[in-house]
C-alpha positions as CSV (number, residue, x, y, z in Angstrom):
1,X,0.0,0.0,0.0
2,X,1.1,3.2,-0.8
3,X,0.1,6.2,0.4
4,X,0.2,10.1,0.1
5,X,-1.4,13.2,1.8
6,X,-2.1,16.9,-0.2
7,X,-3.3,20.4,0.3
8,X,-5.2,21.6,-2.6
9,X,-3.9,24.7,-3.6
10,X,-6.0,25.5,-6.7
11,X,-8.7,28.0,-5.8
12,X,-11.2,26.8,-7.4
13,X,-10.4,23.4,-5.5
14,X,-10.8,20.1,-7.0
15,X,-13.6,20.7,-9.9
16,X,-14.4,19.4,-12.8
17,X,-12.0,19.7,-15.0
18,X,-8.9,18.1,-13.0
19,X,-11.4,15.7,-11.2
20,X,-12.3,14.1,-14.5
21,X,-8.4,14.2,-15.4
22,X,-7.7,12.2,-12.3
23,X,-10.2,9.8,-12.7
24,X,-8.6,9.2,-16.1
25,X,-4.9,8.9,-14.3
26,X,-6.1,6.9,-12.1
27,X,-8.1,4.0,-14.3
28,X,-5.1,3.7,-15.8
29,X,-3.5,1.7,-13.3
30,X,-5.1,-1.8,-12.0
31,X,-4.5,-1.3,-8.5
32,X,-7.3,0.1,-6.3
33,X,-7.2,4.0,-6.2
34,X,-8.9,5.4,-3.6
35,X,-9.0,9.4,-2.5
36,X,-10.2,10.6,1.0
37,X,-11.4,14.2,2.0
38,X,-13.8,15.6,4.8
39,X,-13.7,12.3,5.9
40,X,-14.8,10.5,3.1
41,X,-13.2,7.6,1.5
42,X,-14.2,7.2,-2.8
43,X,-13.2,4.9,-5.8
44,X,-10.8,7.6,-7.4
45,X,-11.7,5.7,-10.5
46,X,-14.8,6.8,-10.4
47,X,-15.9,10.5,-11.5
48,X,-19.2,10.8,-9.4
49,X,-17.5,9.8,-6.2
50,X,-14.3,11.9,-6.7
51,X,-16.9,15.0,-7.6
52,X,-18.9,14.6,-4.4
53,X,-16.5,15.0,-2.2
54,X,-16.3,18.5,-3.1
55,X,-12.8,19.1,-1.8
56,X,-11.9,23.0,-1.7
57,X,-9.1,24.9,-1.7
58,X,-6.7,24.5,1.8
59,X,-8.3,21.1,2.3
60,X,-6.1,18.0,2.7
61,X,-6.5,15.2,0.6
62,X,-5.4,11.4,1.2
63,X,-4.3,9.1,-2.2
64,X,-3.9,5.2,-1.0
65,X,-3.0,2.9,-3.7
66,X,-3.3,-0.8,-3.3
67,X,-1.9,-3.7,-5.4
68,X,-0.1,-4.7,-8.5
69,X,1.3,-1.2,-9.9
70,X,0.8,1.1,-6.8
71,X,4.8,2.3,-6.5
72,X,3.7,3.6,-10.7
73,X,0.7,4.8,-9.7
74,X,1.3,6.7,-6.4
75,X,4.4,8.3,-8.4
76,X,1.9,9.8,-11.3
77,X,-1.0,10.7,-9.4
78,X,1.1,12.5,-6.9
79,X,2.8,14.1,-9.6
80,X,-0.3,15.1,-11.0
81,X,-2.1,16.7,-8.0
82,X,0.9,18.6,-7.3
83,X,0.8,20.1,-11.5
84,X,-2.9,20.1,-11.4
85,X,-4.7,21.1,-7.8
């Protein structure tokens, strides 16, 4: 398991636009993504759950990858957040 905690930066927080381009990043891999804010654990592979956790600028976020490919996946997505949010 690999894990890996950020503040969003962006101000509009984590919207739309970069939530759909995570979701993307993340189905990419086959290990289990899964992002946690306010409390809330979601399927980062999934848009509808990564969209309701309406995470706003300041707020922490948690990534936890699980299985085959999470060293290649924690490495991108992290990457990501830190370009993107």
């Amino acid at each position: 398991m690999k894990e890996f905690k950020y503040v969003i930066t962006d101000a509009m927080g984590l919207h739309a636009r970069p939530a759909g381009q995570l979701v993307k990043a993340a189905a990419g891999y086959s290990c289990e993504v899964q992002l946690t804010a306010n409390g809330t654990t979601v399927d980062a592979k999934r848009i509808m759950g990564v969209m309701r956790l309406a995470a706003k600028q300041g707020q922490e976020i948690t990534i936890t990858c699980t299985g085959a490919d999470e060293d290649a996946a924690a490495a991108a997505l992290e990457s990501f957040v830190k370009e993107n949010l």
